[in-house]
MDTraj code that builds the backbone (N, CA, C; nanometers):
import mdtraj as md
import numpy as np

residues = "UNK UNK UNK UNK UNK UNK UNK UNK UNK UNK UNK UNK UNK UNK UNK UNK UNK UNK UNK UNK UNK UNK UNK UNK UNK UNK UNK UNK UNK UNK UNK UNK UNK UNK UNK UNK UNK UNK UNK UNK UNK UNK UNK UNK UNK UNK UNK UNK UNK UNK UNK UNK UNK UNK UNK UNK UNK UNK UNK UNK UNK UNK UNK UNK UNK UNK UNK UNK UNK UNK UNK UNK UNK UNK UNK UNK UNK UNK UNK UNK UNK UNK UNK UNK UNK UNK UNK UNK UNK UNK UNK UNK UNK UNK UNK UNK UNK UNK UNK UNK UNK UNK UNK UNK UNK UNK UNK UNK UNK UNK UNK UNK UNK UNK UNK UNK UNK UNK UNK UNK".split()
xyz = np.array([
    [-0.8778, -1.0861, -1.1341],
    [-0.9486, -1.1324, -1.2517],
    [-1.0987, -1.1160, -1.2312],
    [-1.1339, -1.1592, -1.0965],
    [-1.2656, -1.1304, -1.0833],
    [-1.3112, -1.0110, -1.0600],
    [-1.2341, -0.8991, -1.0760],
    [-1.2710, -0.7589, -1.0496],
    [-1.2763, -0.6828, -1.1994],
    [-1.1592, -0.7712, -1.2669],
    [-1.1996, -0.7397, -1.3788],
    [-1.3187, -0.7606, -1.4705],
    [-1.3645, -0.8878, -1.4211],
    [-1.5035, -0.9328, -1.5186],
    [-1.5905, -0.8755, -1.4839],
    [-1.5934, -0.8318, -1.3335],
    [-1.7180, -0.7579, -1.2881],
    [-1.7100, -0.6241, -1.3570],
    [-1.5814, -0.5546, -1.3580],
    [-1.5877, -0.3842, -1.3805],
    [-1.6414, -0.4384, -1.5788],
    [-1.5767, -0.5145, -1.6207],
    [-1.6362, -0.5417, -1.7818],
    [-1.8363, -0.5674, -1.7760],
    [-1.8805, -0.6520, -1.6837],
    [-2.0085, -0.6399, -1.6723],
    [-2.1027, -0.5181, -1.6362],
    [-2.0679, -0.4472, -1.5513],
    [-2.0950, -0.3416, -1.5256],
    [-2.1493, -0.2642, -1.6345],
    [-1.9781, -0.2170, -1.6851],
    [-1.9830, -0.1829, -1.8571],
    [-2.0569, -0.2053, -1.9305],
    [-2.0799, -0.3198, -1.9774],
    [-2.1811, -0.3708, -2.0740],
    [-2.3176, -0.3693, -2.0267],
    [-2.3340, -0.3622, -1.8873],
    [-2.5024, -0.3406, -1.8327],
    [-2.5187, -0.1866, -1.8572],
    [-2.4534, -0.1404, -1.8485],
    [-2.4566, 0.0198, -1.8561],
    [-2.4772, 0.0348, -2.0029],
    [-2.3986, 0.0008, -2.0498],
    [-2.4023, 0.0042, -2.2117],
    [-2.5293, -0.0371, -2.2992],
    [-2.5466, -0.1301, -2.2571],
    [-2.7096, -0.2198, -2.3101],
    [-2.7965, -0.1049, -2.2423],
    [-2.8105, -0.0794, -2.1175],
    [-2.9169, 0.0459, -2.1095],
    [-2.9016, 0.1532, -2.1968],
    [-2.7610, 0.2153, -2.1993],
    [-2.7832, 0.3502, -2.2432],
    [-2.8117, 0.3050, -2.4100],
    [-2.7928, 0.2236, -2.4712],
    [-2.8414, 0.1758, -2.6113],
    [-2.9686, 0.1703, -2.6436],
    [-3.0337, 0.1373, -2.5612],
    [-3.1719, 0.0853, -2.4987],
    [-3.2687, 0.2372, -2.5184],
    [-3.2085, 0.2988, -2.4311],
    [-3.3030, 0.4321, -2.4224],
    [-3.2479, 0.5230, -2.5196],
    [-3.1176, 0.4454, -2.6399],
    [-3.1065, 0.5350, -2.7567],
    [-3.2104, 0.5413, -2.8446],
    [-3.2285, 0.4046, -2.8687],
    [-3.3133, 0.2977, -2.9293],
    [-3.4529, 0.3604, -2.9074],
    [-3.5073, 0.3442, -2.7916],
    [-3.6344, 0.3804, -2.7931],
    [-3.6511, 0.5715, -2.7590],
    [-3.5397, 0.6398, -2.7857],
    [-3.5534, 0.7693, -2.8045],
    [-3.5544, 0.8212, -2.9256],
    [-3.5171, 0.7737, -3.0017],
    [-3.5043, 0.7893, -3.1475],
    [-3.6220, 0.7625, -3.1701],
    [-3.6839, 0.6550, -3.1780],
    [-3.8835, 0.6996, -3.2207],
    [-3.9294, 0.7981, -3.1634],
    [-3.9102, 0.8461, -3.0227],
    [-3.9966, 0.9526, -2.9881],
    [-3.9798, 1.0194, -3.0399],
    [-3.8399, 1.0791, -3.0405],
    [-3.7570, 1.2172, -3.1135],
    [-3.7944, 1.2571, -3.2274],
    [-3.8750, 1.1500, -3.3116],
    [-3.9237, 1.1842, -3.4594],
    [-4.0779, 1.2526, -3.4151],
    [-4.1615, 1.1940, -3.3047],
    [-4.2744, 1.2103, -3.3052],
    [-4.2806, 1.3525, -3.2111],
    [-4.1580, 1.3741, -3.1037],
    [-4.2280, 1.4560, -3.0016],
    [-4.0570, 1.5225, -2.9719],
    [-4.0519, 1.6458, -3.0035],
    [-3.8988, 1.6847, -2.9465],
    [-3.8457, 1.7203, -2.8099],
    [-3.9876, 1.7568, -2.7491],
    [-3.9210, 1.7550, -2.6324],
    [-3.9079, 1.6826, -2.5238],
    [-3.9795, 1.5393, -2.5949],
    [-3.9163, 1.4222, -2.5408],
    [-3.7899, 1.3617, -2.5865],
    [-3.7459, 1.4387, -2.6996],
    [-3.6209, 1.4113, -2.7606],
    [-3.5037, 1.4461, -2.7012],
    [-3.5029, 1.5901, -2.6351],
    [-3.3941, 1.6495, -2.5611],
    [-3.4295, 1.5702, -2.4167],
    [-3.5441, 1.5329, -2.3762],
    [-3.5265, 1.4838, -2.1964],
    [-3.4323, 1.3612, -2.2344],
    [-3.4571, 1.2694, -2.3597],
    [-3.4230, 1.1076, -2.3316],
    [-3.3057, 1.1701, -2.3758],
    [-3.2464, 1.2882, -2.4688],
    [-3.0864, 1.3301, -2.4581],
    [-3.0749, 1.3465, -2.3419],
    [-3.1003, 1.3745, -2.2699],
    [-3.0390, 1.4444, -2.1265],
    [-3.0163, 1.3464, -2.0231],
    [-3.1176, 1.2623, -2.0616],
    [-3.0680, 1.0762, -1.9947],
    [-2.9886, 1.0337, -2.0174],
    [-2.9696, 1.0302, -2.1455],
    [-2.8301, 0.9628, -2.2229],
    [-2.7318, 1.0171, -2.1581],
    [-2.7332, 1.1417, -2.1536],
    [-2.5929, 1.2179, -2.0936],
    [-2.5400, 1.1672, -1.9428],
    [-2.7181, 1.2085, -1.8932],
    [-2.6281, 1.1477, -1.7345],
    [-2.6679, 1.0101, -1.6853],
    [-2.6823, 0.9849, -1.7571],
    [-2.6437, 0.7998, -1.7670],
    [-2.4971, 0.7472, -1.7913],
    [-2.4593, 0.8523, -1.9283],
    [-2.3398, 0.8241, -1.9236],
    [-2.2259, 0.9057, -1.8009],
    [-2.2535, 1.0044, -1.7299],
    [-2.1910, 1.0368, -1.6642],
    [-2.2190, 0.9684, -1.5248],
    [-2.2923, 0.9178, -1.5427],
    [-2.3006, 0.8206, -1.3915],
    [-2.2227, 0.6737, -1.3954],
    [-2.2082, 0.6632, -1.5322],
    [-2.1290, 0.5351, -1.6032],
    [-1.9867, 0.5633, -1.5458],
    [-1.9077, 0.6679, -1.6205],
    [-1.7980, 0.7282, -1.5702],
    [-1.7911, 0.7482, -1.4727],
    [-1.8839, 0.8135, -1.3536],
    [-1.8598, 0.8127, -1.2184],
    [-1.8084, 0.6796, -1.1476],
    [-1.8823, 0.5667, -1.2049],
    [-1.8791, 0.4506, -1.1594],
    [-1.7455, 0.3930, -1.1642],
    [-1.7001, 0.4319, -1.2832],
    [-1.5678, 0.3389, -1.3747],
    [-1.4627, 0.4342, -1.3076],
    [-1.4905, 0.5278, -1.2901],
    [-1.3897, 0.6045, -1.2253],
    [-1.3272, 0.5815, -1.0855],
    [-1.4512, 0.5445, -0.9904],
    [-1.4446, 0.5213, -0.8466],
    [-1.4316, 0.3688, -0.8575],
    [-1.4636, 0.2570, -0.9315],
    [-1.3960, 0.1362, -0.9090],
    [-1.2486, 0.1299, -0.9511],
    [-1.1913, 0.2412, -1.0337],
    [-1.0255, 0.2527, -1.0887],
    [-0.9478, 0.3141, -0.9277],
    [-1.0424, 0.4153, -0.8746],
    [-1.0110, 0.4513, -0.7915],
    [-0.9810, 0.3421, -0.6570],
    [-1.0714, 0.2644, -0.6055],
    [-1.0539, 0.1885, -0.5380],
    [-0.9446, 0.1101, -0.5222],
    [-0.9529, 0.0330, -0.6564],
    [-0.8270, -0.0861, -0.7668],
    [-0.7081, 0.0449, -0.6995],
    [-0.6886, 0.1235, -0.7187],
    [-0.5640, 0.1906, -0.7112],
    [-0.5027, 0.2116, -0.5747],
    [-0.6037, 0.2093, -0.4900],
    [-0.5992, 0.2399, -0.3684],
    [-0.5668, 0.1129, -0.3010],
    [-0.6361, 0.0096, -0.3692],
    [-0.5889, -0.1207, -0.2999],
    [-0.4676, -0.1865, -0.3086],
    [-0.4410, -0.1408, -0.4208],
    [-0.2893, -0.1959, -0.4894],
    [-0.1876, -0.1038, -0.4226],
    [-0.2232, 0.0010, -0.3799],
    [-0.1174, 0.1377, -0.2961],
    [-0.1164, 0.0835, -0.2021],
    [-0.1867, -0.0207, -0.1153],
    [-0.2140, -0.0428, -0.0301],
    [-0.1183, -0.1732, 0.0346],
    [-0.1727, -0.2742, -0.0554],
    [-0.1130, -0.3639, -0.1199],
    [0.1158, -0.3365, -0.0767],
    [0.1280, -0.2595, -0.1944],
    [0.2711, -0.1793, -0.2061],
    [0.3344, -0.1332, -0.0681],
    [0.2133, -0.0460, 0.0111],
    [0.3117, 0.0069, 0.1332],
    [0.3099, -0.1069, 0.2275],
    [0.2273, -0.1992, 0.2359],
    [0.2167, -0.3327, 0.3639],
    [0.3501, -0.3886, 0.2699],
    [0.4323, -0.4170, 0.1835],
    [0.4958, -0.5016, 0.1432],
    [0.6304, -0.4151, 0.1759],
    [0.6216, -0.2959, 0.1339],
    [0.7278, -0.2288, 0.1830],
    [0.7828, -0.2139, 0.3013],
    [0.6369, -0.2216, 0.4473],
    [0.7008, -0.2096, 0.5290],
    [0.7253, -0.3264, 0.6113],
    [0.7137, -0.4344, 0.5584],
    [0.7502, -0.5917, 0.5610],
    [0.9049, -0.5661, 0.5252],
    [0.9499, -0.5277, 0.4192],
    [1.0826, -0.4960, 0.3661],
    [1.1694, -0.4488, 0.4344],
    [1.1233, -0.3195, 0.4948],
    [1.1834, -0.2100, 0.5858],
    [1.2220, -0.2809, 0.7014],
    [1.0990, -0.3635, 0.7962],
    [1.1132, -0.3946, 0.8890],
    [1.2533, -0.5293, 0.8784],
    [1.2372, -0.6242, 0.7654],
    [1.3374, -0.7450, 0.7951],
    [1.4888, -0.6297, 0.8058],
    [1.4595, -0.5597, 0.7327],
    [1.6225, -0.4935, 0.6821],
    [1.6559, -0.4341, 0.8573],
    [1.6045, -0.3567, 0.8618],
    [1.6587, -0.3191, 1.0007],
    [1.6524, -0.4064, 1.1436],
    [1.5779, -0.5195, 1.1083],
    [1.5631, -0.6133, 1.2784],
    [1.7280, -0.6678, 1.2349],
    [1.7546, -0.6744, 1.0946],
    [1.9082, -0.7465, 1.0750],
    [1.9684, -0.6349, 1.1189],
    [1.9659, -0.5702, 1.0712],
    [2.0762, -0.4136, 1.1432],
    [2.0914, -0.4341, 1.2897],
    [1.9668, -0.4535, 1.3763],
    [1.9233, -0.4038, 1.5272],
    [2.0232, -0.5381, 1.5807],
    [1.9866, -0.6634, 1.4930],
    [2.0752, -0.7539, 1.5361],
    [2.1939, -0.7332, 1.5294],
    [2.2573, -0.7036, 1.4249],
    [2.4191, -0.6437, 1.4149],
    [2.4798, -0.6072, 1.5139],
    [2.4041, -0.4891, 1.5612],
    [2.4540, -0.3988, 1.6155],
    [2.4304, -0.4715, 1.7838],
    [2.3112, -0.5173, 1.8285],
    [2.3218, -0.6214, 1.9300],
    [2.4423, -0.7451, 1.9767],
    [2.5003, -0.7640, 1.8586],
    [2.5724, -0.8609, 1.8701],
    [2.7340, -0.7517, 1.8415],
    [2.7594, -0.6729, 1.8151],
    [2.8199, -0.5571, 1.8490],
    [2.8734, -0.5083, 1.9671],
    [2.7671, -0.4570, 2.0119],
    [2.7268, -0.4828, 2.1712],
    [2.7956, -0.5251, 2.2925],
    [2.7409, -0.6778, 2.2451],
    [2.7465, -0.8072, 2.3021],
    [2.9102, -0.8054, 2.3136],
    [2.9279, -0.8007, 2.1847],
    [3.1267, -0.7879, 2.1660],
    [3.2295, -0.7095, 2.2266],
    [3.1218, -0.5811, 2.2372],
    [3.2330, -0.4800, 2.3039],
    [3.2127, -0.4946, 2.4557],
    [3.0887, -0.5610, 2.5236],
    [3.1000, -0.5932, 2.6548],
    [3.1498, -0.7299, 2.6726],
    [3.2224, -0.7946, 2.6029],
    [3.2760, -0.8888, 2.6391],
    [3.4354, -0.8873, 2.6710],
    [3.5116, -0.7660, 2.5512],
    [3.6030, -0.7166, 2.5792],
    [3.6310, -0.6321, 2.6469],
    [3.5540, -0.4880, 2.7285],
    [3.5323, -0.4752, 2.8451],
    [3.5865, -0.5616, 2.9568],
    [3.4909, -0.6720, 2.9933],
    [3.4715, -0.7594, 3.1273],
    [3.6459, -0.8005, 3.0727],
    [3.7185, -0.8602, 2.9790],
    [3.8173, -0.8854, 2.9911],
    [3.9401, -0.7838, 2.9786],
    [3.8922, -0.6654, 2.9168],
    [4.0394, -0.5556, 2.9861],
    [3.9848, -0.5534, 3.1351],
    [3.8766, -0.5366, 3.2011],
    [3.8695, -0.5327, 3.3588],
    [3.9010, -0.5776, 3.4239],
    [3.9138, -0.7330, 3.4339],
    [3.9608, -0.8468, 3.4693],
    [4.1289, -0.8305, 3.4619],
    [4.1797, -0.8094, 3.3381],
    [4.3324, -0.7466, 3.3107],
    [4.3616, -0.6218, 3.4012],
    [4.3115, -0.5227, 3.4625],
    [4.3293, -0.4342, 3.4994],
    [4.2678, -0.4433, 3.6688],
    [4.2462, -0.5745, 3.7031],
    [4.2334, -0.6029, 3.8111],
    [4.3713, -0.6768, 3.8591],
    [4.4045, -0.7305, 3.7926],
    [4.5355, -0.8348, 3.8054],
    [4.6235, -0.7448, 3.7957],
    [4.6677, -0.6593, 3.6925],
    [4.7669, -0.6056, 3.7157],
    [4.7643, -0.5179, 3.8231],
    [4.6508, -0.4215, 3.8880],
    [4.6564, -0.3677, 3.9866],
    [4.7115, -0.4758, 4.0964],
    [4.6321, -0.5838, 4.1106],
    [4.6333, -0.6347, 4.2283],
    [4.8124, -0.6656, 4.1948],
    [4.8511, -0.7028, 4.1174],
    [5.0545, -0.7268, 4.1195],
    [5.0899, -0.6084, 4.1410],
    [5.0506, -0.5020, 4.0744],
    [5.1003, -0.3792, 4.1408],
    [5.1232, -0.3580, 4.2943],
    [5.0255, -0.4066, 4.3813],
    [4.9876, -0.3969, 4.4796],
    [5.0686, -0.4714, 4.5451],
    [5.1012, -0.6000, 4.5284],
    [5.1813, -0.7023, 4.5440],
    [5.3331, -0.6412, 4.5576],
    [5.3446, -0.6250, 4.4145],
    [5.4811, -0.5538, 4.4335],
    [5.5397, -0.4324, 4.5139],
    [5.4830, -0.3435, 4.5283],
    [5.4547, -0.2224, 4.6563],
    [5.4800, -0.2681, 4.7664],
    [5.4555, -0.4015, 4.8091],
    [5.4414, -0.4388, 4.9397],
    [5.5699, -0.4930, 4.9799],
    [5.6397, -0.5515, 4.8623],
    [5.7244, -0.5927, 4.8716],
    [5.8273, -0.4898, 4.8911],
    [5.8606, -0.4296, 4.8196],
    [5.9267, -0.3258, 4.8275],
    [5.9250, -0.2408, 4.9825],
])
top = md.Topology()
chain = top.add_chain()
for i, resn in enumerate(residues, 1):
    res = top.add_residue(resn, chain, resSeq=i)
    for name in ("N", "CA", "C"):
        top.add_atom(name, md.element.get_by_symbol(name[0]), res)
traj = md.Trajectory(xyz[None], top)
């Protein structure tokens, strides 16, 4: 909001000048013409320095808000996959738990295997 009132002030300071030196070009322009075409030629790049202005504060605003967008996105990105990374951690976790217990199974039965062999 406050970027907006400023880019509207701006505007209107710009505006009140270039009115200003309409204002007081128009008397010369009657008396002297080729003070008529310089204070045109003010007008012009007054107003193109206006537009430069309005252009590069849109520019900014745009850039900040892009800015804005990708920090939020990669806030987004990041929760989504630390849940994935967890998933798959606890995944993991699962398949080495069943592991350690077929090993444990495959210790015992060796060792009865072994048992039984002996017997025999």
């Amino acid at each position: 909001k406050i970027i907006q009132l400023q880019n509207q002030l701006d505007f209107l300071t710009s505006e009140n000048i270039s009115l200003r030196i309409k204002v007081s070009s128009s008397k010369l322009e009657d008396d002297h013409p080729i003070i008529g075409r310089y204070a045109n030629l003010s007008r012009q790049i007054l107003d193109l320095e206006t537009r430069a202005d309005k252009r590069e504060k849109e520019l900014i605003n745009a850039v900040k808000k892009t800015k804005i967008s990708c920090e939020t996105e990669i806030r987004r990105l990041k929760l989504i996959h630390e849940e994935e990374i967890d998933d798959k951690n606890k995944q993991v976790q699962s398949f080495r738990e069943e592991l350690v217990e077929l090993m444990n199974k495959v210790k015992i039965y060796a060792s009865s295997q072994a048992g039984v062999k002996e017997r025999t």
